[in-house]
N, C-alpha and C positions, 0 to 999 in steps of 0.2 A: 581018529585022525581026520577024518574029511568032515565029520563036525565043528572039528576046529577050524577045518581051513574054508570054510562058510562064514564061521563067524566074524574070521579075519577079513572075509572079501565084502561082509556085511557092513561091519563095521568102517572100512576103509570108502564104502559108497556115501555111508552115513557121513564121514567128517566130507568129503565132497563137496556135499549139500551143501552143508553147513557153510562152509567158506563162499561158495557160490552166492549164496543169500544175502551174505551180508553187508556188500555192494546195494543189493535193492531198500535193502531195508533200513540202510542210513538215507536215501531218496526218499523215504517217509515222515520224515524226522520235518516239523513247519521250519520254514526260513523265518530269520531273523529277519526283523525289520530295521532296516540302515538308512537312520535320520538326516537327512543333507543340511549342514549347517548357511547360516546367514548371516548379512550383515545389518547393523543398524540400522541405514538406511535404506532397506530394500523395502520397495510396496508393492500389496496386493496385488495392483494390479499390474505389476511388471511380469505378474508368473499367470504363463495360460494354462493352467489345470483349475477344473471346476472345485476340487479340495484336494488336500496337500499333507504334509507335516513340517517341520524346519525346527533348528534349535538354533537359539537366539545366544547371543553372546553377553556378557556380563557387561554391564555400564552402560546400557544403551539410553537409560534415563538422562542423562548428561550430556549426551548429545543433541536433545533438543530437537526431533526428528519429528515433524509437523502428524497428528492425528487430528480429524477428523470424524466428530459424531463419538456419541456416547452407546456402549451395546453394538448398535451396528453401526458401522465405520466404511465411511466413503475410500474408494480401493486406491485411492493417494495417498492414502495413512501408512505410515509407515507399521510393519506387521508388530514389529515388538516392542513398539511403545502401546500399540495397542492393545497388545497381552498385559503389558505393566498395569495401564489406566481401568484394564477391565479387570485387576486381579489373578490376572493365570496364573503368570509367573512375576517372579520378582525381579529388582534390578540385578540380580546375580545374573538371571538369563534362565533357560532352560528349554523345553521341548513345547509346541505347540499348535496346535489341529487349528487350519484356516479352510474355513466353508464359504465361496465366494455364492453372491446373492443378487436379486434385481435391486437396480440403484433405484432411490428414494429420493422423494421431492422435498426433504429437509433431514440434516444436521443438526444436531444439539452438541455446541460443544459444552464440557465440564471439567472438574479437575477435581483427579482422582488418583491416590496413590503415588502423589508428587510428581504425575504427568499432566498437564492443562492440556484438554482438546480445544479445537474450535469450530464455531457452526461455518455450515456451508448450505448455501441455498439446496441445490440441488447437485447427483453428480449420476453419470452413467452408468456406474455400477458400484456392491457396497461387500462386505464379508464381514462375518463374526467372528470369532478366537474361542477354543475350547481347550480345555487340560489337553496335553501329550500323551494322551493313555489312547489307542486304537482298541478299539472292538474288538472281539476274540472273531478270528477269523479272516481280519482286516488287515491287508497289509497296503500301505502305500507309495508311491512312486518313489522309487530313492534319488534318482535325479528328477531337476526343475528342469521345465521348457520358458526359458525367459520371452519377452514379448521383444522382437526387436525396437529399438530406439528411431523413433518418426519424429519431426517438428511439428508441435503443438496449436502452429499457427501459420499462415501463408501473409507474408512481404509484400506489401504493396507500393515497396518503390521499383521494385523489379518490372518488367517488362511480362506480358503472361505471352505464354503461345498462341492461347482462343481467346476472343472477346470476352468477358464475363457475362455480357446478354447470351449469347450463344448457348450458355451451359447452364444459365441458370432460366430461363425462360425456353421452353424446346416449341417451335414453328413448327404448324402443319399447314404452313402452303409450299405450292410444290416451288420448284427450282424455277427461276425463271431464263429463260432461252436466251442463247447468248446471239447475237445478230451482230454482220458486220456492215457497217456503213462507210460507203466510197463518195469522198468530198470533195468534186471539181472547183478549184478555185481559181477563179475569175482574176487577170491581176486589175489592180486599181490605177487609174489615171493618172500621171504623172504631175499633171498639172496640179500647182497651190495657188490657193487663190487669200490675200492678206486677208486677216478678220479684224476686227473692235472689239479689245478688253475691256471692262472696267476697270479701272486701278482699283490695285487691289490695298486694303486699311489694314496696318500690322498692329495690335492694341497688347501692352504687353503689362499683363499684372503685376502689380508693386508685390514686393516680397513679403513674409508674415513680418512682424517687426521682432526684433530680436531679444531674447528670454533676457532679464534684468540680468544685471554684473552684479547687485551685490549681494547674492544669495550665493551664487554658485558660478563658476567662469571654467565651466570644464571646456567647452566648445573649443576655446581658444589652444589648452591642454592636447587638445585632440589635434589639431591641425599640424602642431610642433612635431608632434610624436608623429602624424602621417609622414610627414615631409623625410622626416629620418630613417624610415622603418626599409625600407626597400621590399618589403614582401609584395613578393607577382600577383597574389589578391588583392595588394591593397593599391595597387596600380592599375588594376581594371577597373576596381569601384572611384579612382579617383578622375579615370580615362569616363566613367560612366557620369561622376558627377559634372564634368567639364562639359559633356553634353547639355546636361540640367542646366547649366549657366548658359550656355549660349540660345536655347532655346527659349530662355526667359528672356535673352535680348531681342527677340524679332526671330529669329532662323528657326526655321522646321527644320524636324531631326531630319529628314532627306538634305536638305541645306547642308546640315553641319557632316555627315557620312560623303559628300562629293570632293571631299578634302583626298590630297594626293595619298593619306593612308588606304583608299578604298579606290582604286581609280575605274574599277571595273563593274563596282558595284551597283550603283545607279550611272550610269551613263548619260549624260549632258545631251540635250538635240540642238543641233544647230542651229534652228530655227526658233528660238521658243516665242515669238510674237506669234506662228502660222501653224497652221491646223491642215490636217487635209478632209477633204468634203468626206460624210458616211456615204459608204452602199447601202444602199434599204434604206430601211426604217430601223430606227433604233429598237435596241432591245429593252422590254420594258420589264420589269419587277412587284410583285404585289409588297407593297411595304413595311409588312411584317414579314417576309424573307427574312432568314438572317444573312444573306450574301447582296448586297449593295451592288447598283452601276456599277462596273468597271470591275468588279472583282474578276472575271475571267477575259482571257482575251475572244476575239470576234475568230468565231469560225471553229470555235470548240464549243464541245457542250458543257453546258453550266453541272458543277459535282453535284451528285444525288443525294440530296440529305435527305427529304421525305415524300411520300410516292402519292402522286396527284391521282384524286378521285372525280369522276365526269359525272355531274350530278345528272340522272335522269330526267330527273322532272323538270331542271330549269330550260326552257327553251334556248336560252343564249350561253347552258355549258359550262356554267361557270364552275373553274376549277375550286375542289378545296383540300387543305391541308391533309392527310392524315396524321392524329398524335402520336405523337410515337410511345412506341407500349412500355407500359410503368415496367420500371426496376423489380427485380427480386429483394425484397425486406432483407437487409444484410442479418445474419445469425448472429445472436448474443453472444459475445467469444467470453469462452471459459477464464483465458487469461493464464498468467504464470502460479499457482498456489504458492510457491515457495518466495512471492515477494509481494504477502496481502497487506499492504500498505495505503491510506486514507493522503494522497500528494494533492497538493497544491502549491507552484507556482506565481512568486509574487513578482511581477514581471516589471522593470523598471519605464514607464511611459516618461520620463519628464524630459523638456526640450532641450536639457545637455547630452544627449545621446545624440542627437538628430536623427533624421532619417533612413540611413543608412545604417546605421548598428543598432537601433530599433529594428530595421528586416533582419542583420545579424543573429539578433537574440531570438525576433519571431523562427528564422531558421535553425536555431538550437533547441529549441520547446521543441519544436516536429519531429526533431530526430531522437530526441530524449523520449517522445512518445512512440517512436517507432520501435525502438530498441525491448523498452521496459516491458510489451506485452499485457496490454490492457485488457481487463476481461473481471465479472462478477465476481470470481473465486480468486480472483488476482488483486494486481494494482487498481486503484481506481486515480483519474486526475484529471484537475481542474485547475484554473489561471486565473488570477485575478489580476489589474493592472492598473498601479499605481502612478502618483504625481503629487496634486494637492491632496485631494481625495482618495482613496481606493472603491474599485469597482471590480464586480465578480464578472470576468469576459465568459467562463465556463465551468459549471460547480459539477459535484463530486457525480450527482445523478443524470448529468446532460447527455453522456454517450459513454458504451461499455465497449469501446473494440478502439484501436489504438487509429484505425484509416480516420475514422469519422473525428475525433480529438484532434489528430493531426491539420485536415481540411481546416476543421474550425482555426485553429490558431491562426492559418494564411491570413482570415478576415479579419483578425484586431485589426484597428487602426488605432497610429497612434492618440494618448488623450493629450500628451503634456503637461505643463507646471511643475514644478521644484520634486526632490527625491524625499518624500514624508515619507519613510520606512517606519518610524514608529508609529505613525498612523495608522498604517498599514498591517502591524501584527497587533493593535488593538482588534483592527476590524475582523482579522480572523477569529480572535478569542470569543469577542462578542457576535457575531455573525456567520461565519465560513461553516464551518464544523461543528453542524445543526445535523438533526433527523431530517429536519424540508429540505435541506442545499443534499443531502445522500449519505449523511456521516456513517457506517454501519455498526462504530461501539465495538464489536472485536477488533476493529482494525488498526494499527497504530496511525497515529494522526502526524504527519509530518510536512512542515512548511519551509522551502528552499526561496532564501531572498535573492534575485539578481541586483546587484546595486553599481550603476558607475559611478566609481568611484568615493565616495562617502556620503551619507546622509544630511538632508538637512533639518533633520527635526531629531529628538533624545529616541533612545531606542530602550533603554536597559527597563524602566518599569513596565514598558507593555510587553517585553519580554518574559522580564520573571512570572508575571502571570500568564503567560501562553505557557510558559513552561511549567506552571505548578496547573495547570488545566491540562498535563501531559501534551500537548503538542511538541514534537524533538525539531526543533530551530535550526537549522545550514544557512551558510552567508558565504556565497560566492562574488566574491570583490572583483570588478574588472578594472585594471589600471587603478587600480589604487594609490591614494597621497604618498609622495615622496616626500622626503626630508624638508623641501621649500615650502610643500603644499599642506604638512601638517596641521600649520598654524589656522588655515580656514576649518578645521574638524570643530565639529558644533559638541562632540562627545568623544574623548579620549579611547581608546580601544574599545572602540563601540563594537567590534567583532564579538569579542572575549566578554564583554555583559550582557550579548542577547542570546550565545549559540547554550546548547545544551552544559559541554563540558569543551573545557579549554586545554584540549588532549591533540587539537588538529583536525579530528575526523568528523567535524561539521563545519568544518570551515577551508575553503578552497579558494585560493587568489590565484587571480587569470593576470599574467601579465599586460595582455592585450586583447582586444574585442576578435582578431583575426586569431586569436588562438585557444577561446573558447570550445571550439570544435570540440580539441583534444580533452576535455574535460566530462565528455557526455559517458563516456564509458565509467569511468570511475567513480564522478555522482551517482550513475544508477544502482552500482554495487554496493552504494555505500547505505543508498537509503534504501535496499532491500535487504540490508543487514538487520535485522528485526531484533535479533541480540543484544544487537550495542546499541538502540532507540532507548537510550535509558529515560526520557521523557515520557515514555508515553503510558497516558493516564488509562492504568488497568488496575483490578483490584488489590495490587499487589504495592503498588507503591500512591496509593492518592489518596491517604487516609492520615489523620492525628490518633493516636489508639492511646485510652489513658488505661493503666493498668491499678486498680482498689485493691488492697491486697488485707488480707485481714493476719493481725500479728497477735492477736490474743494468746492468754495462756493458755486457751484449750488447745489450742493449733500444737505447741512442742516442738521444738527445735526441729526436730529430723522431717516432722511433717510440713515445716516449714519450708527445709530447702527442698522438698517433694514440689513444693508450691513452686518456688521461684524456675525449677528445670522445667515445669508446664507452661510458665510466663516466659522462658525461654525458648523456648519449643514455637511456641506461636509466634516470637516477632522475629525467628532465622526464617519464615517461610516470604515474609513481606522483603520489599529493596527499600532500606536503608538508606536514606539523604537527607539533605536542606530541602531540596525538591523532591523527595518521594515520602513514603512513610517516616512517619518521626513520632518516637515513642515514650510516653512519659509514665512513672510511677508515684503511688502514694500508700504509703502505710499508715495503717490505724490501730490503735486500739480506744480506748476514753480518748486518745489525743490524737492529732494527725501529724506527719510527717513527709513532706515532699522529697522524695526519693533523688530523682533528677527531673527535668523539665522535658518538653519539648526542643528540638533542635540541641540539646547538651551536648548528645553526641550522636554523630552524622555519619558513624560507617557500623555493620552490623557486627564487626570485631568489637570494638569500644565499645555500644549498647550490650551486648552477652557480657563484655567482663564487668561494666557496670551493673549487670543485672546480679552476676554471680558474688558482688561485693555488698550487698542489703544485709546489713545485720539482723538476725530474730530482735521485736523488741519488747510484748512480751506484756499484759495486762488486761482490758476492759472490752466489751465489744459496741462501740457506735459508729452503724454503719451508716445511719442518716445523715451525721454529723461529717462523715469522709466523704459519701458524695456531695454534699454541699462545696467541703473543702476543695476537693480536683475539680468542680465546676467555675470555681473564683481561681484557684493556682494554673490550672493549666488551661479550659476550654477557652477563656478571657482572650488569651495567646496564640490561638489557635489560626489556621493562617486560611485567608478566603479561597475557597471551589474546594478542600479538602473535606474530605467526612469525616465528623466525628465520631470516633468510637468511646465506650468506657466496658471495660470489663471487672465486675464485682465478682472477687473470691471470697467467700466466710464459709465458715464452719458452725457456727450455729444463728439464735438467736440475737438480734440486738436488741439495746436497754434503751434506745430510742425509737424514735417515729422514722420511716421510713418511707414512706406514700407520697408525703405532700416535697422530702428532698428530691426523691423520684420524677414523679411530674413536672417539678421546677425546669431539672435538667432538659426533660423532653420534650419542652416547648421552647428551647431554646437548639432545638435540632440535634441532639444526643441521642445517637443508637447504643443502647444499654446490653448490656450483656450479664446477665445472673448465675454465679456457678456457685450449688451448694453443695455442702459436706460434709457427711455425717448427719449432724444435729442442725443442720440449716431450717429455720423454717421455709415451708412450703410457700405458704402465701405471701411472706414477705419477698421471696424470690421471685412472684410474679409480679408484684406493686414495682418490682426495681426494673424487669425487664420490659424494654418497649413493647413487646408485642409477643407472647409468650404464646399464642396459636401458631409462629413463624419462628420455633427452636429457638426463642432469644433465652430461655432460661432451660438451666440443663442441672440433675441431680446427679450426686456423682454417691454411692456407698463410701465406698475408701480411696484416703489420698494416693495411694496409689494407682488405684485407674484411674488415674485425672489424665493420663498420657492417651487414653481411649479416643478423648474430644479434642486433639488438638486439630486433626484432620476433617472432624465434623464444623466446628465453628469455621476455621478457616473456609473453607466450601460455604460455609450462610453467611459468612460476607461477601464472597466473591459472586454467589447468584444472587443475593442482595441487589451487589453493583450492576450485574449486568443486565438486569432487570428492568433499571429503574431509568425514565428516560434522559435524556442527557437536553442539553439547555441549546 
């Protein structure tokens, strides 16, 4: 009995434990690591932790979310396009290890994985991307510590608190001592004693002679519309012009300010024949002073602009200037990334603006450069300013920070002569948007015309070639032709044949010069919309691409349409236009066949269903004889500043010569493209392709991985393109 009742008190300690324990021993058990999710847009460098984790959300490729740099990625990249471009994860989304790194003195951007990076000189800090798999033992932060949101740039129309010398240059001389000085003044004698003026000679200059009437008669345009408008700005500028006229008649503007609007303001002397005699000696001034006679009155001291040195050594003392101490070199500003755009400004000079909305306009450049945030890894811009001629007043490489562009633009003066807007977008095409003038080749090229009122020279051919050399064309109209004034237009909707697309969003008509203002914000959004710059000349749409397609019987139906979804596959990745890429086919066998042409079809719908509508046709193999044929059918038609492409598919041998059709093309500027298959020969795929040590000729085993290379070629065009230097 008391063995039993042992066992029982034994047993009852035993489960105790047990229940005791097992509190501790789920504390044992590793925690789970809980991945904090993100958005597409989020970057690198918004999160302060040295490395991290995040799961990215699905679709993020389609957002278009700026990376920077290939491998290692400047920490403006956005984190999961960067996982996409580097392979992590796919456009589904998923989980992903970011390792933040010292920034590097250059970016390469690439495109990879249906993400295009792009280069960046330099940036202050960079990060890699690894698989979502943490280390056994590694867990990482579940929550992010975000970077708070700072302005990127300081405002220099604003007022500062310090001097900018002050802070950026630091003085070690000491404080100088403040002393008070007590000034007995003497009164002066009351007596006036009459003097001898000379008469004085009024000479007053004839005015410029006035801009011909029969080009253009806006001037007159403009006085009607003044006179109507009642805007309180334009009653100052016309209160300011009314000075300008009277001072060209004889009157100094103190003259024309003693008028009963100002009665207080210069005050009249009574006397103005009589003077009264000086006390002393006059005061005299060394002549490089910049404060003249008379700038202060007698019996104050003159303002201290620069602090007089007593020469030692000269016995008579002579005062000298000190210079005043150089500026601190303004810092390179980084600029906005998210609006890396190549602007220029075509500024209207000609003598139907006059004066006054010439300053107008010079005052909207300034603000439009104040806004955009100018900087290397940003916008770049530059003004050229037209008339008869066009001239570059400021190109792309003259200044990187938005104060210095600004400054410059106060100094245009205007040139005058008539409105040659067409002259003017020849000049760019040919000249502007150069490597010498700053062009930088990733950046989109885009050219905003001011024009009063309408041009007087044609615009639409030097357009279409700005626009097929990818520069994206804006045409901000001010006071543009009414119903009466139509009839002077030297070119019927000259807007609508020069701008990019005639959808509105490159094209902005200003009612009036005083209400251009209101237009600076919305230009700058629009041309930092890099999405919709459907002009601009990148690998993707500045190319004629001819597609050889080989329809022999060896090929067989199914491996046929194997063929035509690879030929499809490569030309959904280029943009589709009249002005972008435009894709033409040719099938062979003994005989040739032109598929469709060039420009056939102009949206990338229409080209796929035309692609998908090529019948197998089915016979002989000459391939010498079809590159010959798409060198006469389509490169003949081929449209100038575009690249030529040809891409050759076969599957085996041809029954022709090959070499000397090859060459022909190539000296006629045709980047060749060789894809063999199966039974291709070797060397004849090298005689076809230009340059076969630079992957212009590619072996494929089976039609079926022909899907392998569409992302390869594509990539050896576009580093091709960006490679090569621009004109």
């Amino acid at each position: 009995m008391i063995r039993t009742s042992v066992t029982v008190v034994c047993l009852a300690l035993l489960l105790s434990c047990t229940c005791r324990a097992k509190p501790n021993g789920s504390r044992g058990k590793k925690p789970k690591q809980v991945v904090p999710a993100i958005e597409c847009d989020v970057r690198a460098g918004k999160i302060s932790l040295p490395e991290f984790i995040v799961k990215c959300p699905s679709h993020c490729r389609e957002t278009k979310q700026q990376v920077y740099g290939t491998s290692v990625f400047a920490s403006i990249s956005s984190i999961c396009n960067a996982a996409i471009h580097s392979g992590i994860i796919t456009n589904y989304g998923g989980k992903v290890i970011v390792k933040k790194m010292a920034g590097q003195n250059t970016y390469k951007g690439s495109n990879s994985n249906g993400v295009r990076s792009l280069s960046l000189p330099k940036w202050r800090e960079s990060f890699v991307v690894m698989e979502g798999k943490p280390k056994k033992g590694v867990i990482y932060p579940s929550t992010l510590d975000f970077v708070p949101s700072r302005p990127t740039y300081v405002k220099t129309g604003q007022k500062d608190k310090a001097p900018a010398a002050t802070t950026a240059l630091p003085t070690t001389a000491a404080p100088e001592p403040t002393t008070t000085t007590t000034t007995t003044t003497t009164p002066e004698p009351t007596t006036v004693l009459p003097t001898t003026q000379a008469p004085t000679t009024t000479t007053t200059t004839p005015p410029p002679p006035p801009p011909p009437t029969t080009l253009k008669t806006r001037a007159a345009v403009h006085k009607v519309r003044d006179a109507g408008s009642g805007h309180p700005y334009l009653a100052s500028v016309a209160a300011s012009s009314s000075r300008q006229s009277q001072s060209a008649q004889g009157k100094s503007p103190t003259q024309v300010y003693r008028g009963s609007a100002y009665p207080n303001r210069y005050p009249q002397r009574a006397n103005a024949g009589l003077r009264r005699p000086e006390v002393g000696p006059p005061m005299r001034r060394q002549s490089s002073s910049p404060v003249g006679p008379g700038a202060f009155n007698r019996g104050q001291l003159p303002p201290k602009e620069r602090t007089p040195i007593i020469s030692q050594s000269n016995p008579g003392f002579s005062i000298k200037e000190q210079a005043p101490a150089p500026r601190a070199p303004e810092p390179v500003s980084q600029g906005d990334p998210a609006c890396k755009v190549d602007l220029v400004f075509l500024m209207d000079g000609s003598w139907s603006i006059g004066k006054r909305r010439f300053k107008i306009q010079k005052d909207f450049l300034a603000e439009v450069a104040q806004v955009i945030n100018i900087g290397v890894a940003g916008p770049m811009m530059g003004v050229i300013q037209y008339g008869d001629d066009a001239v570059t007043e400021i190109s792309l490489k003259s200044y990187s920070n938005s104060r210095d562009v600004k400054t410059s633009i106060t100094k245009i003066a205007q040139k005058g002569g008539v409105s040659n807007v067409g002259k003017a977008l020849a000049y760019i095409n040919t000249h502007y948007f150069s490597d010498a003038n700053g062009n930088r080749g990733g950046a989109p090229n885009v050219a905003v015309v001011l024009v009063d009122g309408w041009p007087t020279d044609k615009v639409a051919e030097a357009s279409r070639l700005a626009r097929e050399s990818g520069i994206n064309i804006f045409f901000v109209t001010i006071e543009g032709a009414d119903d009466n004034e139509k009839q002077n237009l030297v070119e019927a909707n000259f807007v609508d044949k020069a701008v990019c697309r005639t959808n509105g969003f490159f094209s902005l008509p200003v009612s009036s010069w005083f209400a251009l203002r209101k237009t600076v914000q919305p230009l700058v959004k629009r041309v930092c919309d890099t999405d919709r710059l459907v002009c601009s000349k990148t690998c993707l749409n500045a190319n004629d691409i001819a597609f050889v397609i080989d329809g022999s019987s060896s090929v067989g139906t199914g491996n046929f349409r194997t063929v035509l979804q690879f030929v499809a596959n490569i030309t959904r990745e280029f943009e589709i236009s009249d002005t972008d890429t435009r894709v033409g086919a040719v099938q062979y066998t003994y005989e040739q066949r032109l598929e469709f042409a060039f420009g056939q079809h102009n949206s990338k719908a229409e080209l796929l269903n035309a692609i998908k509508r090529i019948n197998y046709w089915s016979g002989g193999t000459s391939t010498g004889a079809a590159i010959t044929f798409a060198a006469e059918q389509l490169f003949t038609k081929s449209k100038p500043n575009k690249r030529k492409i040809m891409i050759v598919i076969t599957d085996g041998r041809s029954y022709d010569d090959v070499r000397a059709p090859a060459l022909a093309v190539h000296s006629q500027g045709v980047i060749a493209y060789s894809i063999g298959i199966a039974w291709a020969a070797q060397d004849e795929l090298e005689y076809i392709a230009t340059d076969p040590d630079k992957e212009h000729s590619f072996f494929v085993d089976e039609f079926d991985n022909l899907y392998k290379f569409v992302s390869k070629i594509v990539q050896n065009i576009c580093h091709e393109f960006n490679s090569q230097p621009r004109n």
